[in-house]
C-alpha positions in Angstrom: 40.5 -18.7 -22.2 40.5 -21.8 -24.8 42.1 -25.1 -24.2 45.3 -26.1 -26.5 44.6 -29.6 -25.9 43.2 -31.8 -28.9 39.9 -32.7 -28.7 38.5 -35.9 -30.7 35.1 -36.2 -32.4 32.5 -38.1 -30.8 30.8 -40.7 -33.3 27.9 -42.2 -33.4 27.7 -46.4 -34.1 25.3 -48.7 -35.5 24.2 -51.0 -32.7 24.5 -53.7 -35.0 28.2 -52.9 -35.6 28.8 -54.0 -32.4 26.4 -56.7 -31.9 25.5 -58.3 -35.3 23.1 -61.1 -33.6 20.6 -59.9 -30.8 19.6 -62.6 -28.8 22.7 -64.0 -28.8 25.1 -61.5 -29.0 23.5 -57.9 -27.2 20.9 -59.9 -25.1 23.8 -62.2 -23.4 26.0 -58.6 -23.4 23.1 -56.9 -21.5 22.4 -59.7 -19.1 26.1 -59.4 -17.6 25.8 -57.7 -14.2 28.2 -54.8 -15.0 25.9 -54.3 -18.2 22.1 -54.7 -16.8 23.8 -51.9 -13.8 24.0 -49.8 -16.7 20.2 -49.9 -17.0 19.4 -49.7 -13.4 21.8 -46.3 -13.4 19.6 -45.0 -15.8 16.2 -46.2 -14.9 16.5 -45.4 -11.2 15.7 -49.0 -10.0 17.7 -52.4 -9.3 17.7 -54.7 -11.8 18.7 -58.3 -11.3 19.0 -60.6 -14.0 17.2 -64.5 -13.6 17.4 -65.7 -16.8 17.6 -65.0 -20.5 15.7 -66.3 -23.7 13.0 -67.6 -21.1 10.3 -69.8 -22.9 6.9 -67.6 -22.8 4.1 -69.5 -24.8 5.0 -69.7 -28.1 7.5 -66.7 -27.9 11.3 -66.5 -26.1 11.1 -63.5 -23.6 14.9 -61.9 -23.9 15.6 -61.2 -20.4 13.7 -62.2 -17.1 14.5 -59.5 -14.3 13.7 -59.2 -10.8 13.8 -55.5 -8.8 15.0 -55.2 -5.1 11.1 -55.5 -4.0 11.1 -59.2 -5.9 9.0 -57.8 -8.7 8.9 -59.7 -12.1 10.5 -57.4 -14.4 10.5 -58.3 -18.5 13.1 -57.2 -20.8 12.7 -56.9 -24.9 15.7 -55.9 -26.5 14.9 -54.9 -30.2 18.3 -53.2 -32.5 15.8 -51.8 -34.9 13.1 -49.2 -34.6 10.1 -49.8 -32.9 7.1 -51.7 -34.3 3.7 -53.3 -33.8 4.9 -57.0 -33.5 7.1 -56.3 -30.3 4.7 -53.7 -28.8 2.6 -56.9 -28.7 4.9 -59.0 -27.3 6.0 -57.0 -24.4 2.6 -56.9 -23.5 2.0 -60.8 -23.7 5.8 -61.8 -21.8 4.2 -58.9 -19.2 0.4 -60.9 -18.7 2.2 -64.3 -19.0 5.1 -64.2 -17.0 2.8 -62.2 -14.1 5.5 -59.2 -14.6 4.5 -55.6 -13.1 7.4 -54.1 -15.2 8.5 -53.9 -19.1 11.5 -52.7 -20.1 11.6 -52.3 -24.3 15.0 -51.1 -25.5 15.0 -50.1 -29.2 17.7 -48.2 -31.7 14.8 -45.9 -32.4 11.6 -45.0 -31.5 8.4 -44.4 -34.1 6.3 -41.6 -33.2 2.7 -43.5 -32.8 4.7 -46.3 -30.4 6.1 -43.2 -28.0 2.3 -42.5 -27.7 0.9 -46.4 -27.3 3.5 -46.5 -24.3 2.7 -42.9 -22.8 -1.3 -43.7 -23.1 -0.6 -47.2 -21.5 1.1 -45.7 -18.7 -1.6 -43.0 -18.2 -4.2 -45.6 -18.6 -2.8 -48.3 -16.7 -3.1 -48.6 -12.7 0.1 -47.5 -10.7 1.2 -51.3 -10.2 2.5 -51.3 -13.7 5.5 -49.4 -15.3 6.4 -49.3 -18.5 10.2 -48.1 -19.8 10.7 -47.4 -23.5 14.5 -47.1 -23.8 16.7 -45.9 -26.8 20.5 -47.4 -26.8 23.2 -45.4 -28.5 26.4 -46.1 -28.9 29.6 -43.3 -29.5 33.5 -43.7 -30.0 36.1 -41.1 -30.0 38.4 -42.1 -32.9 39.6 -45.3 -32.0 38.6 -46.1 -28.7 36.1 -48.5 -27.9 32.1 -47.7 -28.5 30.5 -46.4 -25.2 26.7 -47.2 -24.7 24.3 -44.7 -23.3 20.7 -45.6 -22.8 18.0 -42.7 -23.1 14.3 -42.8 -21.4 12.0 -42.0 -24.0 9.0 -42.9 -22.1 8.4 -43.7 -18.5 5.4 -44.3 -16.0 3.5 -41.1 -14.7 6.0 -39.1 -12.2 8.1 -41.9 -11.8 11.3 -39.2 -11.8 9.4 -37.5 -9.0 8.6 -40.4 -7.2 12.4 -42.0 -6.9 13.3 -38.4 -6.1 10.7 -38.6 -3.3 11.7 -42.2 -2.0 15.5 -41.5 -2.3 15.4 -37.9 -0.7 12.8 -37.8 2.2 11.6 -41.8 2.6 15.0 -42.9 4.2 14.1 -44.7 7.5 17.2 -44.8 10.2 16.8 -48.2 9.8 17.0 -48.1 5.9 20.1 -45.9 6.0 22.1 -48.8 8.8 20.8 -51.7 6.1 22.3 -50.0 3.1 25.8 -49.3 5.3 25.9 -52.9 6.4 25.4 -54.1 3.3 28.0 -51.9 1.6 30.9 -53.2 3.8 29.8 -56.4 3.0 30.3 -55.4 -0.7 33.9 -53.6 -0.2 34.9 -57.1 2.2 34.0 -59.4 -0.8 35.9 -56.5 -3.4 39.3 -56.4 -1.4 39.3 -60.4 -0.7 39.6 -61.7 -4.4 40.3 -64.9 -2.7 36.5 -65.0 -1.6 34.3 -66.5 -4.5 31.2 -64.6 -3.7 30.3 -62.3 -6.1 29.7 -58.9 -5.2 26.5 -57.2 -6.3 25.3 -53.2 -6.0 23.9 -53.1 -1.8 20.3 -51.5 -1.4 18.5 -49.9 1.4 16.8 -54.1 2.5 17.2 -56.5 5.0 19.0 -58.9 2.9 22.0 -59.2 0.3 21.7 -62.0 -2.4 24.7 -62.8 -4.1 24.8 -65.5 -7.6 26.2 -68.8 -6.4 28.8 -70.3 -8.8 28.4 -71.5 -12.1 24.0 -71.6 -11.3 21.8 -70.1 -12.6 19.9 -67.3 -10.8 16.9 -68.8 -11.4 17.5 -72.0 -9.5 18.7 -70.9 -6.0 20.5 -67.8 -5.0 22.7 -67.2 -1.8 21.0 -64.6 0.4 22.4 -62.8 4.0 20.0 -61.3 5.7 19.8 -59.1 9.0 16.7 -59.2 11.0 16.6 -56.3 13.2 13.2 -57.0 14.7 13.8 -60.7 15.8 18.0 -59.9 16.2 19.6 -62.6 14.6 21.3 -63.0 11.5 20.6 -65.4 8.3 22.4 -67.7 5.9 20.4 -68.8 3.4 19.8 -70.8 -0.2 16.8 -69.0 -1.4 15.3 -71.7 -4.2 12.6 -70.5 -6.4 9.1 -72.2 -7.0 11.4 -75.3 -7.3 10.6 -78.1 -5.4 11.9 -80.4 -7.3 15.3 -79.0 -6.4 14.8 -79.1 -2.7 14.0 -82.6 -2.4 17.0 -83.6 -4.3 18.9 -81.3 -1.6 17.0 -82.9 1.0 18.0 -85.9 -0.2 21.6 -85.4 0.0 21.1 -83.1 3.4 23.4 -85.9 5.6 26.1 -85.0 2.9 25.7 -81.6 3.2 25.3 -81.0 6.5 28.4 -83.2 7.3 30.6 -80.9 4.8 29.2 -77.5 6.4 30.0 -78.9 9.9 26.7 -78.1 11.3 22.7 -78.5 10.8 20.6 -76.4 9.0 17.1 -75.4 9.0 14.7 -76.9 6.1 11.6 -74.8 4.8 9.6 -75.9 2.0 6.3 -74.9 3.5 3.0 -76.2 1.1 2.0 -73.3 -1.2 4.6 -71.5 -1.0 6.6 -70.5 -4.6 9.9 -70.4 -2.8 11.9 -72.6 -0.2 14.9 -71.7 1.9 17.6 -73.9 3.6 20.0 -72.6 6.1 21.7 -71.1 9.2 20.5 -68.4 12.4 22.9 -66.8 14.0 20.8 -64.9 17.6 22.6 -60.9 18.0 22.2 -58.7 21.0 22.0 -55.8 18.3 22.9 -54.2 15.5 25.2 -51.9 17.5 27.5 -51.3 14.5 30.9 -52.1 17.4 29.4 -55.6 16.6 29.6 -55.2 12.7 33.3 -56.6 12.2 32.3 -59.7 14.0 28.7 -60.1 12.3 30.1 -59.5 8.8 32.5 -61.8 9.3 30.6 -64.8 10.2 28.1 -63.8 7.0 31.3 -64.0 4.9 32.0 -67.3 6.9 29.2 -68.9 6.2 28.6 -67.8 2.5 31.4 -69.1 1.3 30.4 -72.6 3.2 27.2 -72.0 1.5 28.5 -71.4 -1.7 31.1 -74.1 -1.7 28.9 -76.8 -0.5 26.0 -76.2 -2.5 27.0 -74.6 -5.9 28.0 -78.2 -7.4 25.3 -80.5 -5.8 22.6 -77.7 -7.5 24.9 -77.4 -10.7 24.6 -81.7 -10.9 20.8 -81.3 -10.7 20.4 -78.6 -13.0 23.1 -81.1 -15.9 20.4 -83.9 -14.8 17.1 -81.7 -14.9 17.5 -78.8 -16.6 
């Protein structure tokens, strides 16, 4: 039996149609968090977006990307087909910038740069992946363009290998991380009065969540839960940035006084990243406990969050 019902005709659109400008129109598009989960759908992995138009030599890298195992991840947009001068450059932003995964999105793909990416990815050790990525967009009549992005190339069994991880590599322990994480996620989505921003939860002992109006690649606000050592954590993560510590260290009376409470201050010699923040000690992670432990991360983020999104967003006007 046929339907009676009136079906439309799905079109295809020229990326540029839609964004006329790469870099500053489909680059900033992409980099928006509902956009870049678009990508990680696809792809199979979490992406996380750090910064955009990142200086790399000579060259501006379009996105810099981090993945839920804080892997450097590049991204090269390109709304034309595929040539030699960007197959060069992804693999310069990739040796410069330390990254252990490219991402090239394209509106086509030439036949002899599907096969430079495959024979990369066959030659290459397993530490490195390598996406190439088609973008499409479609319409029905009038209704807005839809995008849909297509693998064309991926590492060696990487399908197989997510299939593996997500099917049979499950710990009880990564199953209770992903649940607590995910009622952190619904808490922030039905309390619109909260301004922490929710982000997709993942099978890891933390959660970080962008702090307001900074950029990623400053400082982040992370929760953690440390199951081992029972307590809970409260954090501003601050990237390779000392700079930035010391002029929160500087203000730390200030802060301190408008949280209501000391913190703890790491900036340990050597290391690329420094954290500031609060330990809460738990019997367990008995999940009775969970209203009570979720609440006091909530508590504290938005502390966190409203304490130290302006004093970073005043260095970053004076340094940045």
């Amino acid at each position: 039996m046929y339907t009676t019902e009136e079906l439309g005709t799905l079109e295809e659109v020229l990326l540029r149609e839609i964004w006329p400008h790469e870099a500053s129109n489909f680059t900033n598009w992409l980099a928006q968090e509902e956009n870049i989960e678009l990508l990680s759908n696809e792809l199979n992995m979490d992406i996380e977006v750090i910064d955009t138009e990142v200086p790399a030599g000579k060259y501006r890298l379009d996105i810099l990307a981090r993945s839920s195992d804080d892997e450097t991840i590049v991204i090269e947009n390109q709304l034309e087909h595929t040539n030699h001068d960007h197959l060069g450059k992804i693999i310069t932003y990739a040796s410069g910038l330390d990254a252990t995964t490219i991402i090239w999105i394209v509106e086509d793909v030439e036949e002899e740069h599907r096969q430079a990416v495959n024979w990369l990815n066959e030659h290459l050790d397993d530490t490195i992946n390598i996406f190439l990525c088609k973008l499409r967009l479609f319409r029905i009549g009038d209704s807005p363009a839809a995008p849909k992005f297509q693998v064309i190339c991926e590492p060696n069994n990487w399908s197989k290998a997510v299939k593996k991880v997500n099917n049979n590599n499950d710990s009880e322990m990564d199953m209770i991380k992903l649940e607590y994480w995910t009622k952190i996620a619904k808490y922030i989505r039905e309390h619109p009065e909260i301004h922490l921003k929710e982000r997709k939860p993942l099978k890891r002992n933390y959660y970080n969540i962008k702090l307001s109006n900074v950029k990623k690649s400053l400082a982040h606000l992370s929760l953690k839960i440390n199951t081992q050592k029972k307590h809970l954590l409260t954090q501003i993560w601050i990237e390779n940035n000392n700079e930035l510590f010391e002029y929160l260290f500087t203000n730390k009376e200030t802060i301190e006084e408008e949280l209501g409470f000391e913190l703890f201050w790491r900036n340990k010699e050597n290391n690329k990243s420094s954290t500031i923040g609060i330990r809460r000690n738990i019997d367990s992670i008995k999940k009775d406990n969970w209203d009570e432990y979720i609440k006091w991360h909530i508590d504290m983020g938005e502390k966190f969050n409203n304490v130290f999104a302006p004093i970073i967003k005043e260095f970053e006007k004076e340094h940045c």
